[in-house]
C-alpha positions in Angstrom: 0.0 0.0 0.0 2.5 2.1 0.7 4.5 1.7 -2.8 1.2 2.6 -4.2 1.2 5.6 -2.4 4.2 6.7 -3.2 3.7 6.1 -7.0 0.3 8.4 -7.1 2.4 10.9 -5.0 4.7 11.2 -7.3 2.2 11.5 -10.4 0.4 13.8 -8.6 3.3 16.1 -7.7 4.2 15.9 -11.7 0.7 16.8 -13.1 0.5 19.1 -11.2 3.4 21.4 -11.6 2.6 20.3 -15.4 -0.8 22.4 -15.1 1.3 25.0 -13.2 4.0 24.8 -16.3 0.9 25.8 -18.7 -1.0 28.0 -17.0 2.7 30.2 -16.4 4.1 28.7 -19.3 8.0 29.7 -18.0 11.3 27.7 -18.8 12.4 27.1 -15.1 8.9 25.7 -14.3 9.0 22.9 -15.9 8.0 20.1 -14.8 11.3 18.1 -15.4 12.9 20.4 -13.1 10.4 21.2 -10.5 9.0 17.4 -10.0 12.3 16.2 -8.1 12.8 19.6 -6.5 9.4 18.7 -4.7 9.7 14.8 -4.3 13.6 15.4 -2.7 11.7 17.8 -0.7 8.9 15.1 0.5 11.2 12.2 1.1 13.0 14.1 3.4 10.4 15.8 5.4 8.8 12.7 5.5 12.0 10.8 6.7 11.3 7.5 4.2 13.9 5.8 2.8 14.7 5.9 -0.8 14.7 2.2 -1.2 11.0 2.0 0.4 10.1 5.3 -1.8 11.4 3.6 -4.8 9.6 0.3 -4.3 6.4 2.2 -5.6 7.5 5.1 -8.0 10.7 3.1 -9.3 7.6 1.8 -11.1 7.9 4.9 -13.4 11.2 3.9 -14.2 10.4 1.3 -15.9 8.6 3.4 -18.6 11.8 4.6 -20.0 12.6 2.6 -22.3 8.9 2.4 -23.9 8.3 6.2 -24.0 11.9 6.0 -25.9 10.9 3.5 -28.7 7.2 5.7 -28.8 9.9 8.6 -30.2 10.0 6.5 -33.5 6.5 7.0 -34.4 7.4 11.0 -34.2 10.5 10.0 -36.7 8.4 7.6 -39.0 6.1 10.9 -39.2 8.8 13.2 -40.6 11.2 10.3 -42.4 11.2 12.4 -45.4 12.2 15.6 -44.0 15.0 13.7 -41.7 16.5 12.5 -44.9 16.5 15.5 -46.6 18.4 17.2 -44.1 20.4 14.1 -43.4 24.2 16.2 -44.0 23.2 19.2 -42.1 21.9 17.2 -39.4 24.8 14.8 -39.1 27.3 17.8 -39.5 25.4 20.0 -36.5 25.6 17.3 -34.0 29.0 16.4 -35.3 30.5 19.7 -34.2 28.0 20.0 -31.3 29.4 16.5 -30.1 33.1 16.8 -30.3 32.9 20.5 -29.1 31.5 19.4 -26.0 33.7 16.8 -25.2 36.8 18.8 -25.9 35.3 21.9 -24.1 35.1 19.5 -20.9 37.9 18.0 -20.7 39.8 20.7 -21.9 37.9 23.7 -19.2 39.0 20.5 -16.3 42.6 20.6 -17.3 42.6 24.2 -17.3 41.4 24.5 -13.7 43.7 22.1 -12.8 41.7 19.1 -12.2 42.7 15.3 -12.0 42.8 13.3 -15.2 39.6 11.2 -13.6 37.3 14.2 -13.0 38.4 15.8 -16.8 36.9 11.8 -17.7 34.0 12.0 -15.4 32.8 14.9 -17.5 33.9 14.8 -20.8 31.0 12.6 -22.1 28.3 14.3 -20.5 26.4 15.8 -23.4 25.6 11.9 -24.2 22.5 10.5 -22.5 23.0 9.4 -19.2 23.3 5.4 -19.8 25.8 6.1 -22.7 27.7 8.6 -20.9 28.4 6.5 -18.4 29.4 3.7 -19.9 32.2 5.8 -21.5 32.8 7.6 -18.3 34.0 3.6 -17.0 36.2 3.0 -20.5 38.3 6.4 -20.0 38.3 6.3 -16.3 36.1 8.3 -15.1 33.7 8.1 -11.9 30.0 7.0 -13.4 28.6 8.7 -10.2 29.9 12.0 -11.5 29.2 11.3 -15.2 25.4 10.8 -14.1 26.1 14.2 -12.0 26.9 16.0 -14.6 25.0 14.6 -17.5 21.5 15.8 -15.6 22.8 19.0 -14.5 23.9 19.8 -18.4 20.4 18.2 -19.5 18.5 20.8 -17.3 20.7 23.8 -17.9 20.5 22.9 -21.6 16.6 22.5 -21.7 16.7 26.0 -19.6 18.9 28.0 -21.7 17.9 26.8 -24.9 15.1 28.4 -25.1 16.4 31.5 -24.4 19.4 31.1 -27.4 16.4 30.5 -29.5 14.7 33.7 -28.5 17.9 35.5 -28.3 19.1 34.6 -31.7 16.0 34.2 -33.6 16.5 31.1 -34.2 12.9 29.9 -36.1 13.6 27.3 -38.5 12.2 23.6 -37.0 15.6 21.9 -37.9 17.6 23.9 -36.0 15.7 24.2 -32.6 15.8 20.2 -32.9 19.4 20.4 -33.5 20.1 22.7 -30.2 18.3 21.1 -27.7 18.7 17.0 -29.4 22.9 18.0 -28.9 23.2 20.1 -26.0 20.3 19.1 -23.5 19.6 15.1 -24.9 16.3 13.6 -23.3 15.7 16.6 -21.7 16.1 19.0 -24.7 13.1 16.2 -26.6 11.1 17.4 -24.6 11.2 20.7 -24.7 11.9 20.4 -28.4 8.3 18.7 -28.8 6.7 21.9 -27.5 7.9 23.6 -30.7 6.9 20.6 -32.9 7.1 17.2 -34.5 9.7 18.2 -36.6 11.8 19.8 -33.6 11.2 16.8 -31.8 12.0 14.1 -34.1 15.2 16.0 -34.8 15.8 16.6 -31.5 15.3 12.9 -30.9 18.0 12.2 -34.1 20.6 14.7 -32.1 20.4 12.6 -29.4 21.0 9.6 -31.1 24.3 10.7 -32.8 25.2 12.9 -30.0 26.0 9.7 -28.1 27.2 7.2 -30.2 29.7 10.5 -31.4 30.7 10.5 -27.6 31.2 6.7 -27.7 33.8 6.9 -30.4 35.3 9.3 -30.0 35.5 10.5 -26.2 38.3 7.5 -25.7 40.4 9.1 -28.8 40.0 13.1 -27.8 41.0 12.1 -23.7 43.8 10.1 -24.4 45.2 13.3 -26.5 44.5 15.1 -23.2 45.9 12.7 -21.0 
């Protein structure tokens, strides 16, 4: 009973500060950020135990990997357009890709950081499972990978929308391409709000954003290193 509790707690707390997203319509209200700001802040005053919390709403876990695969209906939708765009896409997230890795690892070393903390983040514009399986191959901490991958996924879905307001940015493609590369699962999301086409390309950044990072992360730290 209790698991159950936890689990419509947690749904609860999310469609609700969805409604409040909408009815303000704000970046930093989104739900993606304010959701774990307010379950963190219930666990605690609560005093339960993650595992026991977990039991119930690690339930929505589970839904991952199926609200992943649902992003190929979105792609199927827009195949055409995808292919058209298939070198401008591939070339975007290219750049976007290696830039961030080198930017990382590079803004570590410059700070004077250890060799395993310049690792820990160098892959985190990947999503989160990728990034920290390459954290392990170049020796980084995965705890700090994970870290840093959903910090740079909400700072990314935050100040994305602001670059595209700032810079004018109105072609479909190229808000995709933004938030796909810098913000990964979190930038899908907010790319969806500006389409199907922004999403699916979003959802295509993403893609190649990490297997990028999977090739060549090992290469670009061992130059570092």
């Amino acid at each position: 009973m209790e698991a159950l509790f936890w689990l419509g707690c947690t749904i609860a707390i999310y469609w609700a500060a969805k409604r409040f997203y909408r009815t303000f319509n704000k970046t930093y209200l989104t739900p993606l950020l304010i959701t774990p700001i307010i379950v963190i802040a219930v666990i605690c005053l609560s005093g339960v135990t993650y595992a026991d919390y977990d039991q119930g709403a690690g339930l929505l876990s589970d839904m991952v990997e199926p609200a992943a695969i649902a992003l190929a209906v979105i792609l199927y939708k827009n195949v055409d357009l995808l292919k058209k765009n298939a070198a401008v896409i591939l070339a975007s997230v290219g750049c976007g890709a290696l830039a961030a890795i080198v930017t990382s690892a590079g803004l570590a070393h410059l700070f004077g950081l250890s060799d395993e903390i310049a690792s820990s983040l160098a892959p985190r514009s990947a999503t989160t499972p990728i990034a920290v399986s390459v954290s392990s191959m170049i020796g980084g901490v995965p705890a700090i990978t994970a870290a840093a991958t959903v910090i740079t996924g909400l700072v990314g879905m935050i100040m994305g929308p602001l670059l595209v307001k700032w810079l004018r940015i109105r072609h479909p493609i190229a808000r995709g391409l933004l938030l796909g590369t810098g913000a990964h699962a979190a930038g899908i999301s907010k790319a969806l709000e500006y389409g199907a086409v922004s999403g699916s390309v979003a959802g295509i950044a993403m893609i190649c954003t990490a297997f990028i990072t999977l090739c060549a992360a090992p290469w670009l730290m061992g130059l570092f290193q």
